[in-house]
C-alpha positions in Angstrom: 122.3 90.3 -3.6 119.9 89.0 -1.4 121.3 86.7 1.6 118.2 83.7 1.3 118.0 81.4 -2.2 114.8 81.5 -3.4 113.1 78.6 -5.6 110.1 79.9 -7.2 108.0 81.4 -4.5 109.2 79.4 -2.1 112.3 80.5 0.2 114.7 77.5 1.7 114.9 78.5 5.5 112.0 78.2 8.6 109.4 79.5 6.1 109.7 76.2 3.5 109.8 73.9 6.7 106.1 75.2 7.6 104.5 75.0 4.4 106.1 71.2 4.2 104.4 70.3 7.7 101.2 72.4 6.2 101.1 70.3 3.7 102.0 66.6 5.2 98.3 68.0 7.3 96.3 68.5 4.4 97.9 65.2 2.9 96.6 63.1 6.4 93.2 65.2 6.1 92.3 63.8 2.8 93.7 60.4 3.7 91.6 60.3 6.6 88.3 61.5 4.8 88.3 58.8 2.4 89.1 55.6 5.3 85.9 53.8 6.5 85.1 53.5 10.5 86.0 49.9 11.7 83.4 47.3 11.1 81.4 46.7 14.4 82.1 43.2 16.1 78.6 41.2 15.9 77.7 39.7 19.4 77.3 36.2 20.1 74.0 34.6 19.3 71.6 34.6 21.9 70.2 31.3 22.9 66.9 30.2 22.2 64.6 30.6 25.3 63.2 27.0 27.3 60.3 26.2 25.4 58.4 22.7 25.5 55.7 22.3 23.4 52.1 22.9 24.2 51.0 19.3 23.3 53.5 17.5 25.2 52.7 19.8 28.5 49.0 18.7 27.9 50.1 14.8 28.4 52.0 15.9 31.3 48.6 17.8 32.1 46.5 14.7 31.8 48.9 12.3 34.0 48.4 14.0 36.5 44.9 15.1 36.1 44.7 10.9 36.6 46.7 10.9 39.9 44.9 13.4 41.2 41.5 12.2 40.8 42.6 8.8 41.2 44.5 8.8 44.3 41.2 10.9 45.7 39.2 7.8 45.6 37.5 7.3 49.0 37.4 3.6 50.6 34.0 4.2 52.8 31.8 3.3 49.4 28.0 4.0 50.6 26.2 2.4 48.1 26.5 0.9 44.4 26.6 3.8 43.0 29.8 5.0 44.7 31.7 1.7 43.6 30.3 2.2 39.9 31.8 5.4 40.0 34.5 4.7 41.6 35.2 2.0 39.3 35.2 4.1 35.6 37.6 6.9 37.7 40.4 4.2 38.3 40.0 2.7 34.8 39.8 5.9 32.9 43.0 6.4 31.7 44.6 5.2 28.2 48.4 3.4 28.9 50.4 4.5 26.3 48.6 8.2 27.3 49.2 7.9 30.6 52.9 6.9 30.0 53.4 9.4 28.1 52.4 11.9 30.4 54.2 10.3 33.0 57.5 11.0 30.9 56.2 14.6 30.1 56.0 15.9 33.7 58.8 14.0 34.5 60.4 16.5 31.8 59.0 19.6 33.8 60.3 18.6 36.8 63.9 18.1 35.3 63.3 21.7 34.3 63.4 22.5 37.9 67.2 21.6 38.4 69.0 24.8 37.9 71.9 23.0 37.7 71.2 20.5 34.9 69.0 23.4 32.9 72.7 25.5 33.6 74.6 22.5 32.1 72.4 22.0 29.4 72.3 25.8 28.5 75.9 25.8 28.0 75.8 24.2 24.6 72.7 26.4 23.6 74.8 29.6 22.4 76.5 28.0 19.4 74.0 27.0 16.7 76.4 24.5 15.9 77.3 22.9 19.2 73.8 23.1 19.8 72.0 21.4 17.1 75.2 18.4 17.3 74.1 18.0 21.2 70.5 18.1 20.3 70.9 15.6 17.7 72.7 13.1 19.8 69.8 13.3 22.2 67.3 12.6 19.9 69.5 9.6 18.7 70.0 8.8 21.8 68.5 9.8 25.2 71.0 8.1 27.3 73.5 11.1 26.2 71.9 13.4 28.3 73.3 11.7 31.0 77.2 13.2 30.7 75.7 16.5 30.7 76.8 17.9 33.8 73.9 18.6 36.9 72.0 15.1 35.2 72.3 13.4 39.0 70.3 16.6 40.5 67.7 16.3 37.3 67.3 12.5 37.8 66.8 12.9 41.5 64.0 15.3 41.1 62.4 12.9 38.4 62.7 9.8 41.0 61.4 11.8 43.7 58.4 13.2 42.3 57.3 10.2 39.6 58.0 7.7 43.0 55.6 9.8 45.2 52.6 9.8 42.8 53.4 6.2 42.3 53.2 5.5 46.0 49.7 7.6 46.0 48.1 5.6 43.9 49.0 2.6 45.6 48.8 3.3 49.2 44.8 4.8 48.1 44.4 1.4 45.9 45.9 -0.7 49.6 42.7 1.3 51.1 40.1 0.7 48.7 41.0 -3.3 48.8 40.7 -3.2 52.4 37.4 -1.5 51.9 36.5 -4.5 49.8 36.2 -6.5 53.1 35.3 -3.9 55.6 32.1 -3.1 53.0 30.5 -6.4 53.3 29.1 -5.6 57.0 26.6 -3.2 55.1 23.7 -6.1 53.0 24.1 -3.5 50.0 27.4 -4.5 49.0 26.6 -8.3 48.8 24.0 -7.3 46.0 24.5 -8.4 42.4 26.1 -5.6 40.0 23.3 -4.8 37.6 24.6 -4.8 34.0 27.9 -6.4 34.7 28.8 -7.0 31.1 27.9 -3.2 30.2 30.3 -1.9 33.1 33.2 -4.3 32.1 32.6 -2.7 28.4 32.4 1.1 29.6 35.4 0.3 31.7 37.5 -1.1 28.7 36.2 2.4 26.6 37.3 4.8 28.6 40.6 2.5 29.4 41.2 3.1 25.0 39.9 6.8 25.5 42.6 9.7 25.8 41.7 12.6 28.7 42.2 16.1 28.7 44.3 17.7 31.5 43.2 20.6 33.7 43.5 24.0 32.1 45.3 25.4 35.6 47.6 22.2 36.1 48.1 22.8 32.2 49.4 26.6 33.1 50.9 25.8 36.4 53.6 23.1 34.1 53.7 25.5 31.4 54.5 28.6 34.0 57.4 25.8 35.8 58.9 25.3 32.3 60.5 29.2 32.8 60.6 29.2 36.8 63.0 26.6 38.1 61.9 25.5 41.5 58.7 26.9 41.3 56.9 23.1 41.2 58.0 22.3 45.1 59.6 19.1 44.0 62.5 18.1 45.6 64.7 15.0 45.5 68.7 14.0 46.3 70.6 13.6 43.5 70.8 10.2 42.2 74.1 8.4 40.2 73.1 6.2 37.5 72.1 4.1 36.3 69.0 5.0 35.7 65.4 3.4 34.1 64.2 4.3 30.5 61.7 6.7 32.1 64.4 8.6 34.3 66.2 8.9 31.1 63.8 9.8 28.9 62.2 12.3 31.2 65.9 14.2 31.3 66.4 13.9 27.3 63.2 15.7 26.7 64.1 18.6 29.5 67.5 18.7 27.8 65.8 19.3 24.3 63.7 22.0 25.4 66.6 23.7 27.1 68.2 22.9 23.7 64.6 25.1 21.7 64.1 21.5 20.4 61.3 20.6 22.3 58.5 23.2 20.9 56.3 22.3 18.1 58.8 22.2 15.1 60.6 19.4 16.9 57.4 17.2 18.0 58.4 14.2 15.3 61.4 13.6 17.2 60.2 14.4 20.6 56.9 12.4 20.5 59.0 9.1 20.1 61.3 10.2 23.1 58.0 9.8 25.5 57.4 6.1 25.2 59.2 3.2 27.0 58.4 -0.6 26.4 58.3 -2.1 29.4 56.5 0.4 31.2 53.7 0.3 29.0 54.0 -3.4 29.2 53.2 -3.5 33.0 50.0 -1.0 32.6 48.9 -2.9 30.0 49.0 -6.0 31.9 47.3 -3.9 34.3 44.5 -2.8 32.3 44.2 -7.0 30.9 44.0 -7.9 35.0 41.5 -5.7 35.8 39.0 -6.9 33.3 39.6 -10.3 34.1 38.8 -9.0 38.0 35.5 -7.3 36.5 34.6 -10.2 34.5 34.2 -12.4 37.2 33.3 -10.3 40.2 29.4 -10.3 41.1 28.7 -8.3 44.0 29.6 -4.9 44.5 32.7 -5.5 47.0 33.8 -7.6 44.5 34.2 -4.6 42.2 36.0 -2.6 45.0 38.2 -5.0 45.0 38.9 -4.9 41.2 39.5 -1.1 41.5 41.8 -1.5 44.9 44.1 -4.0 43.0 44.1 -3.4 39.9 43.2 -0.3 38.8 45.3 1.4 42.1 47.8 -0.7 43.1 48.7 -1.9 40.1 49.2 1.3 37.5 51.2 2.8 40.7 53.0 -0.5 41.2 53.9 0.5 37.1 54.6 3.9 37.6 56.8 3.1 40.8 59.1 0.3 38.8 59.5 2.8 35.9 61.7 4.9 38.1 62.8 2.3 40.0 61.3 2.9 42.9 60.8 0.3 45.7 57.3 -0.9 46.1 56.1 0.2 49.5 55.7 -2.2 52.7 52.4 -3.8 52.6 50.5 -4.8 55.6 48.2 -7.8 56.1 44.7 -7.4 55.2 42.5 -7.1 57.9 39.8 -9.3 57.9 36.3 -8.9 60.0 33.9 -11.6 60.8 31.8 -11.1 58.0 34.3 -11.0 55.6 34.2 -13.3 52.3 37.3 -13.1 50.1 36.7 -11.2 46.6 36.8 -12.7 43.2 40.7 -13.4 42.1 41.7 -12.6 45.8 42.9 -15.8 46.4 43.7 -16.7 49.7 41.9 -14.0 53.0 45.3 -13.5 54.1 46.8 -12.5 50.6 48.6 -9.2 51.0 48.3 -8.8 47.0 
């Protein structure tokens, strides 16, 4: 008789352990040709890129298309002429335009912080956290200010909205001086011809909206994705700060946010608007044609567009941020010197 059992075909021994473990493999083979791969772990969202939309970087455009042209007003007037023109540049702007483009820039510059645009863009890659922060802005703009790098935003805002400010009223300081220095030349004693007409063009174009320059437009648009590529610079500032400080951030913080472009312009529009700044250019606008409509000859009118059209719309623009008017000299006076319509006294420093 043999010395090994046999069970069927199989013999017990060594030889039935190795078809066991042959067929515990094949069992795991088939097992794993029917399991799936693991599912692949989605990545985060990405966050929406900086984006400010086209028609609120073209108000920004058109403030300081104003400044510029504004501020470049020369005090030695030669003739009439110069002083008529001189005249429709310092009135042509619209005050709720102008404001609004003031608030607008002030946006752009914001941008520059790379520390608030950091803070901001921490909240920007969950949709949810996102839209809630967004949302609270737009309900409120003062939120933006617990956002952490505001003090370095509303610094640069200060800075740069302060030092066109002070540009158009240091220029408007020179043009009223002009308004007595002129009156050594006979010319500027002359009677303005068609003094009601230029009191009406001036109040047009004052109603009129401007256009910005198409390379100060693309030089704000290019700053929107280049911090620090405007020059401005600024110390931080701790609050509080004026509705236009604020105002400026909460739109910079929305377009960090991608709810700034042109899908989010009904709630952005109302962001760029602030009542008692456009209370003092309007009161601006109300002064100088009371100036115009009383002034005669033409240093008269210079002195209209000194006061009034200068010094006051960047007395505005300087209280909005709440900046300190600058220091004010006496006006000099020469021999031949009579004192303008609405000047009040010679030695008003107005």
């Amino acid at each position: 008789m043999p010395s090994i059992v046999q069970f069927g075909h199989i013999p017990f021994g060594q030889p039935l352990r190795r078809a066991l473990a042959a067929g515990a493999l094949a069992a795991a083979a088939v097992l794993a040709s029917c399991a799936e791969p693991p599912k692949a772990v989605a990545p985060p969202p990405a966050a929406p890129v900086v984006s400010l939309s086209p028609k609120v970087v073209e108000q920004a455009s058109a403030y300081r298309r104003y400044v510029a042209t504004a501020s470049a007003i020369a005090p030695a007037f030669a003739d009439g002429e110069a002083v008529a023109h001189g005249v429709r540049t310092g009135a042509a702007y619209e005050p709720q335009q102008l404001l609004r483009g003031a608030i607008a820039y002030g946006a752009v510059v914001a941008l520059q912080d790379p520390g608030f645009v950091a803070g901001v863009r921490a909240y920007a890659t969950d949709p949810t956290q996102r839209r809630t922060i967004a949302y609270e802005i737009m309900k409120d703009p003062a939120y933006v200010i617990g956002i952490g790098g505001s003090a370095g935003a509303a610094g640069l805002v200060k800075a740069a909205l302060a030092e066109d400010g002070a540009r158009l009223f240091n220029q408007g300081k020179a043009v009223r001086q002009a308004a007595y220095d002129v009156q050594r030349a006979a010319w500027s004693k002359k009677d303005v011809a068609g003094r009601q007409a230029r009191l009406a063009l001036a109040k047009q174009l004052s109603a009129t909206p401007v256009m910005g320059d198409t390379a100060e437009t693309a030089r704000l648009q290019q700053a929107i994705l280049s911090t620090g590529s405007l020059g401005v610079t600024g110390q931080a500032a701790a609050p509080p700060y004026t509705p236009v400080v604020i105002r400026s951030m909460a739109v910079a913080a929305l377009a960090a946010l991608g709810y700034a472009d042109d899908a989010s312009l009904e709630q952005v529009m109302p962001i760029l608007a602030d009542p008692n700044a456009a209370s003092c250019l309007n009161m601006s606008k109300l002064n100088l044609y009371q100036c115009l409509a009383v002034s005669k000859p033409h240093y008269e009118d210079v002195f209209c567009l000194g006061v009034h059209s200068l010094m006051d719309t960047g007395r505005c623009v300087l209280k909005s941020v709440g900046a300190p008017e600058p220091v004010e000299a006496p006006t000099r006076l020469t021999a031949a010197s009579t004192a303008p319509a609405g000047a009040g006294p010679t030695t008003s420093t107005r």
